[in-house]
N, C-alpha and C positions, 0 to 999 in steps of 0.2 A: 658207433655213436660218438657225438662232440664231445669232446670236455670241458666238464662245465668248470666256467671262469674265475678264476679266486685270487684273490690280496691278501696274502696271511700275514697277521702282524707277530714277525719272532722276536720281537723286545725282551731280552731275558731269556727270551726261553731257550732249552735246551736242543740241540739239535746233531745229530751223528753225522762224520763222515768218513767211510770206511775207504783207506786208501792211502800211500803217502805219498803221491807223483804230482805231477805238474798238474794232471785235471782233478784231483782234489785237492789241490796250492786253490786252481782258478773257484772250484766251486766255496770252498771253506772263505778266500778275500769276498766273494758275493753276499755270505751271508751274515759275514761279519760287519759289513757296512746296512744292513740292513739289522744286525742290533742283537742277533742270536748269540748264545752262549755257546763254543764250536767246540765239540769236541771230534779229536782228529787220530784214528786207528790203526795203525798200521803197524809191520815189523821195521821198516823205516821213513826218512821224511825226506823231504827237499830245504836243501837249504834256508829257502824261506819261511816254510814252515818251522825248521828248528828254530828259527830267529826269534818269530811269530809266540812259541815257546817262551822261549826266555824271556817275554816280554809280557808275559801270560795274558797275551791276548787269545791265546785257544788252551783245550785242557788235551795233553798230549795221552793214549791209549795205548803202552809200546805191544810189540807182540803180535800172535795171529789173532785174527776176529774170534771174538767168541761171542754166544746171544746176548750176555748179560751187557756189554756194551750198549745194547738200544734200549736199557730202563730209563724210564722216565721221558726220552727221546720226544719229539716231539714230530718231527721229523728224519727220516734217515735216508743218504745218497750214498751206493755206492760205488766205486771208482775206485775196483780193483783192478780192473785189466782184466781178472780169473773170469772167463763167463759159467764156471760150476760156483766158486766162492761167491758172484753176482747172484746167484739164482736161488743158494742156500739164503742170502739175505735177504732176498725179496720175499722168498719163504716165511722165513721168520717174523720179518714184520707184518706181513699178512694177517700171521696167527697173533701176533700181539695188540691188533688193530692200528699199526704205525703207517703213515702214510710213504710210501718209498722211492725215491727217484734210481735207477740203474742206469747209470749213461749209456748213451748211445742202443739202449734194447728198452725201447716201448713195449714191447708186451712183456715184459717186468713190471714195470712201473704201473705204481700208481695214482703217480701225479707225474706231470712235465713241467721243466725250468723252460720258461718261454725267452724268445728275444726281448727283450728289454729297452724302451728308449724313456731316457731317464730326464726329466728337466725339473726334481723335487719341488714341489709336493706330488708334482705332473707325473704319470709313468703310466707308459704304452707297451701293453705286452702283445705279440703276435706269437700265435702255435697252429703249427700244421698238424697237432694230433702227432705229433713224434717221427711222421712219414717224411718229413723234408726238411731239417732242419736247416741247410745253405741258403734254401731259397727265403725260411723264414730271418736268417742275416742278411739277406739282400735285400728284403723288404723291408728292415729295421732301416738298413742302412740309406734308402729310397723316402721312408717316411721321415727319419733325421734331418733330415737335408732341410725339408721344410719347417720344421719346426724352431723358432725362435730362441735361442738360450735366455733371453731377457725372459719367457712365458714363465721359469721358475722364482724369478723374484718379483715379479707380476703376484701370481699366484701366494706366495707368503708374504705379500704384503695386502692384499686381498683378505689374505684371512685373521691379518691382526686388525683389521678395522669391519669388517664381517659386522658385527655387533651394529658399528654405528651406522654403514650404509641403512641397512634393517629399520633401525629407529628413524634414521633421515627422511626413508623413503617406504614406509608402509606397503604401500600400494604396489601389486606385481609388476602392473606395466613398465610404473616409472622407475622401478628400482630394475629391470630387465634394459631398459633406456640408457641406464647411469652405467651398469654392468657394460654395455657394449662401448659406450665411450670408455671407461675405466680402461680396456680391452683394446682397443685401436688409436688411443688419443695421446695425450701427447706425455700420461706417466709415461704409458712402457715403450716411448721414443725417450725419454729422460733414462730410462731405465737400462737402456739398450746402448745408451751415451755413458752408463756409466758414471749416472750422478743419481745416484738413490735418497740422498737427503733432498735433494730437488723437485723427484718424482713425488715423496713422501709431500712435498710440503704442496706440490699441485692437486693431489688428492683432497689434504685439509681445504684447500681456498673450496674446491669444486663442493665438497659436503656443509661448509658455511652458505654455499651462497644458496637465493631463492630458489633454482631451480635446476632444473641436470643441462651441466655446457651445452652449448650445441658441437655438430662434429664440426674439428677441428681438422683444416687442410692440412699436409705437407709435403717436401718434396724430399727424393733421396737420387741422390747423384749416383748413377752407378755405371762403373766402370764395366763393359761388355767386352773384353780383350779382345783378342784379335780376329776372329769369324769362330773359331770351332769351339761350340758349345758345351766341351769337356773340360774347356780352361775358364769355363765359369766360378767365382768364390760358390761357397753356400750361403751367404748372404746376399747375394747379384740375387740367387736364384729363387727364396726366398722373395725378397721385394719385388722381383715379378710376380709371383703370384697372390700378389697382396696389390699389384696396383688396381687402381681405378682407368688410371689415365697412365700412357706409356708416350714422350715425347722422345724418339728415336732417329738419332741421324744416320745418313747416306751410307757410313759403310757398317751399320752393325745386320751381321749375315742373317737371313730368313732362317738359320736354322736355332740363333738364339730366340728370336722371335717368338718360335714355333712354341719353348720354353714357358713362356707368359700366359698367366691366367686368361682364359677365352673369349673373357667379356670385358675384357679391359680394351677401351678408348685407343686404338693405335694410330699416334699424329707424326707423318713424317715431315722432319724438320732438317731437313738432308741441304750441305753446302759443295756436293762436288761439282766442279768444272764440266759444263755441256749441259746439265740438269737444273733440275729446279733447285733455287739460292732461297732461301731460309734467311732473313738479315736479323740479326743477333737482337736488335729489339723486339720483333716479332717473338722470337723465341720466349724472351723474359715475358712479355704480355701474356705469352699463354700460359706458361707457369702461375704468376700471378693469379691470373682467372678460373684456372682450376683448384688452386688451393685455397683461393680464399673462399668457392663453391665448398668445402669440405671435405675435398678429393686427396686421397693417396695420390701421388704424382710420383712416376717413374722417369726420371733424365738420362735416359741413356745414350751412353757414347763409346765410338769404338775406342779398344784398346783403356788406357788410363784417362779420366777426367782431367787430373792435373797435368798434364804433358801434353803439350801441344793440343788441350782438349777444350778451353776458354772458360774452364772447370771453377777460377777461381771467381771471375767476373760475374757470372752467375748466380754463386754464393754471396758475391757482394751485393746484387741486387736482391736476392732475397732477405736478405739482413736489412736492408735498407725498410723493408717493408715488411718488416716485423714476420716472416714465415720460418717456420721449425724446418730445417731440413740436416739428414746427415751427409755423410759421402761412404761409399762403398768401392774399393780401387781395384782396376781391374790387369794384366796384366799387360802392360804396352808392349808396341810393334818392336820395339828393339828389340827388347828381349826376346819375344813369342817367334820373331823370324829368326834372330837367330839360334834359337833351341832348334828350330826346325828346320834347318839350314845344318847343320851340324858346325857351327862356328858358334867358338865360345869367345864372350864378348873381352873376357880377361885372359892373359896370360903369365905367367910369371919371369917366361922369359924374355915378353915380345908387347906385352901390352900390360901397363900397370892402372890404364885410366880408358874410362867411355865417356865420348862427347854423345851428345843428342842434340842434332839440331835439325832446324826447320827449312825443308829449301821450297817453300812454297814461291813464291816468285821472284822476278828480279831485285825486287829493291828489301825483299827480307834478308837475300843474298848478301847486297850492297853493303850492311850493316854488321856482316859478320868478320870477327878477326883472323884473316885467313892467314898469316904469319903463325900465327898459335895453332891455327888446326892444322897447317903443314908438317909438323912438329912429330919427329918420328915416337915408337914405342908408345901409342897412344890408338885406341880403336875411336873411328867415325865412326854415327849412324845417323843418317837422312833421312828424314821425313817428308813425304810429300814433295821429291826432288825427280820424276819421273821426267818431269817439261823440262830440267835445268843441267840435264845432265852434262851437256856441254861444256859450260858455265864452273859446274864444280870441279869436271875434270882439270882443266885450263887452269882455274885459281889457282888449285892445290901445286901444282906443277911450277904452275910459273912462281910459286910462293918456297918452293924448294923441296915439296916433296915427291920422292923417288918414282919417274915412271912406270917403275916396274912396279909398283906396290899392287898387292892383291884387291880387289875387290867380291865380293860377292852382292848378287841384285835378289832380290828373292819377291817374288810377285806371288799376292794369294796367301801371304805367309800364312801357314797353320791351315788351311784349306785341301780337299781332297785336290783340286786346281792345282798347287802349289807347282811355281817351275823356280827354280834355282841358277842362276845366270851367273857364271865366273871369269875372272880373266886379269888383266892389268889395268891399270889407270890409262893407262895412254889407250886402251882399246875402248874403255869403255861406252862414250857413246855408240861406235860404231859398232859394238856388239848387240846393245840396247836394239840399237833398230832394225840388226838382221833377224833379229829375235821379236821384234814387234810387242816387248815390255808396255805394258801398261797400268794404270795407278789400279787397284790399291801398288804400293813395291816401296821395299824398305832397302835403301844399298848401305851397306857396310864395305868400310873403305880401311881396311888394315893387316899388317903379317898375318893374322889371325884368320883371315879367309879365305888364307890357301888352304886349312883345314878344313873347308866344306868338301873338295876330292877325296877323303879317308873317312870323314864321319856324316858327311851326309846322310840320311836314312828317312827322309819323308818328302812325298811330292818327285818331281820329276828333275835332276840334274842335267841340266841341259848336253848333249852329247857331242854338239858341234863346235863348242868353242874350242877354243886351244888354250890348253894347261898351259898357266905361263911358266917361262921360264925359270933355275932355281936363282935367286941372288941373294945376297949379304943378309939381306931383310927377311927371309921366308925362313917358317921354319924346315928343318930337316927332314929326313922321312921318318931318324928315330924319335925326334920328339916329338912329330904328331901321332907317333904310334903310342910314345910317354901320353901324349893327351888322350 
């Protein structure tokens, strides 16, 4: 049979927990934050519990169990580890009409502690009937995800003006009307920004005036890292499933995609080389045009909005024209390729600083101070430098730094695809095109990428180059083993 579903409010009330270990530390912190009066039975406690004591935040029990412990009880958990001392208390409470939790043995028990996802006043309980409890944390943790943290200050701010929507709005409809804007508009965008006297004060304007807002557009800039859809935030993931409209460029992977709500509007707005060009004002017209419609608007881009992503320019045109938009940061190709490359982008001995820069084409080149970026103990990372390889190898070189310096190329970064290209500066085009590299590829240009041969561990490391040689510059084999 189900169990049927309940919110028991334990304000005050008293409530047993037989056990002093770590899962009666975890059950006894649950129900103290839920307001009960804990008292805690055992021959001994856990540290924190004793602590807990001394603080008389619970009422300690010393000793072995005995029944008189669950009078008045309102509830009783036990979490002794004994499964005969479990089963004498399940017993007992039975006969006293006490309601009884027995970890881990449902058919003890007479209630279950469910999964719990918590956004107060909000709480979402999930129970498999006591038969699965991993999978019902996996499911907690799968519905979390999408759940908004602003939905709890939403919700009690909701209920301190309750009263007055009511009187404002008599009528079902329109008060159900006002509800959904309240719900999607632009407090719990204020709210979610972390300005709550702001959200509070858009609420007053919205219940002074004649009638319920209409919906209000917006956009949220969200950062889609690098293709694999595991390095997504939980707020990426979230506001996909919240858009209306998704304005996605050329390289964020079909498997983020896959991620976003199924009726959301997907417009590609993709700039890569050989494809269809996207020109930056086209972009902002369509932003504009769906949110001033009343549309959630999703701006996705790969890797991070703000790096190399024209993340800010956008923002400014929506400010320009008055639309609410947040940002959401995703993790950039530097990073993402090299976690997955096994090249760490600092070192202590070898690299104390990361450049990022753009080698998208000649004349961005042109502009860059290549004296400073020849500059040893200092890690490069290129962007969008796949066509220029040439060009940066030669610079840096003829600008004085070391031939031999390592490189690593990493195409696909973070992708099942993933290939990993290594070698020296001096080889580097030439490896590029025995290997037939092609864009997405992020090259990392310092001592540090001779550590891709020891820590590599995702994607394919290419087998044919040749390990460069060791020099002055490279680290040792004990320190990459220290790494």
């Amino acid at each position: 049979m189900p169990l049927y579903p309940l919110f028991a409010d334990l304000v005050d009330r008293p409530v047993l927990v037989v056990g002093g270990g770590v899962v009666a530390e975890r059950k006894a912190e649950a129900l103290l934050a839920a307001g009960a009066r804990v008292r805690v039975g055992a021959p001994a406690l856990t540290a924190t519990l004793h602590e807990w004591v001394s603080q008389q935040r619970i009422t300690y029990l010393p000793g072995r169990y005995r029944k008189e412990w669950q009078n008045g009880a309102w509830l009783v958990i036990a979490a002794t580890g004994d499964p005969w001392l479990n089963a004498r208390i399940a017993a007992e409470g039975t006969a006293r009409r006490r309601l009884v939790n027995v970890v881990d043995d449902p058919a003890l028990s007479s209630f279950q502690v469910p999964a719990v996802i918590n956004r107060a006043p909000l709480q979402v309980a999930i129970s498999t009937n006591g038969t699965a409890p991993v999978l019902a944390r996996r499911l907690r943790e799968r519905i979390e995800s999408l759940l908004d943290p602003a939905l709890g200050p939403l919700l009690q701010l909701a209920q301190r003006y309750r009263p007055h929507i009511r009187q404002r709005h008599p009528d079902m409809a329109h008060r159900r009307r006002f509800y959904d804007w309240l719900h999607d508009g632009p407090v719990r965008n204020l709210l979610r920004a972390a300005q709550p006297a702001l959200a509070e004060h858009a609420l007053q304007v919205a219940l002074d005036a004649a009638s319920t807002p209409a919906a209000v557009g917006s956009v949220v800039l969200v950062g889609a890292g690098p293709g694999d859809p595991g390095l997504l935030t939980l707020r990426a993931l979230r506001a996909l499933n919240e858009a209306d409209v998704i304005l996605h460029d050329a390289l964020v992977s079909p498997a983020v995609l896959e991620l976003a709500r199924r009726d959301a509007a997907r417009i590609a707005v993709g700039k890569r080389g050989g494809g269809t060009h996207t020109a930056q004002d086209a972009i902002h017209a369509l932003l504009l045009e769906h949110a001033r419609a009343g549309r959630r608007v999703v701006r996705l881009k790969g890797g991070d909005p703000f790096v190399f992503g024209r993340g800010g320019e956008e923002l400014e045109f929506l400010q320009r024209h008055g639309i609410a938009f947040e940002v959401v940061p995703g993790i950039t190709a530097a990073v993402a390729c090299a976690a997955f490359a096994g090249v760490p982008l600092t070192h202590r001995e070898h690299a104390q600083s990361v450049r990022m820069v753009t080698a998208h084409c000649r004349d961005s080149l042109d502009t860059l101070d290549w004296a400073a970026l020849a500059r040893e103990r200092q890690t490069l990372a290129f962007y969008m430098g796949v066509g220029q390889l040439d060009t940066v190898s030669r610079k840096l070189i003829t600008h004085g730094r070391a031939a031999s310096t390592p490189f690593a190329l990493v195409e696909n970064g973070s992708l099942p695809q993933q290939r990993t290209l290594t070698g020296t500066l001096d080889e580097l085009p030439a490896l590029a095109r025995q290997h037939a590299i092609a864009a997405p590829a992020l090259l990392i240009i310092g001592e540090v990428a001779a550590l891709a041969h020891r820590l590599h561990w995702h994607g394919e490391l290419l087998e044919s180059c040749r390990r460069p040689a060791r020099s002055s510059h490279q680290p040792s084999a004990a320190l990459a083993d220290a790494a």
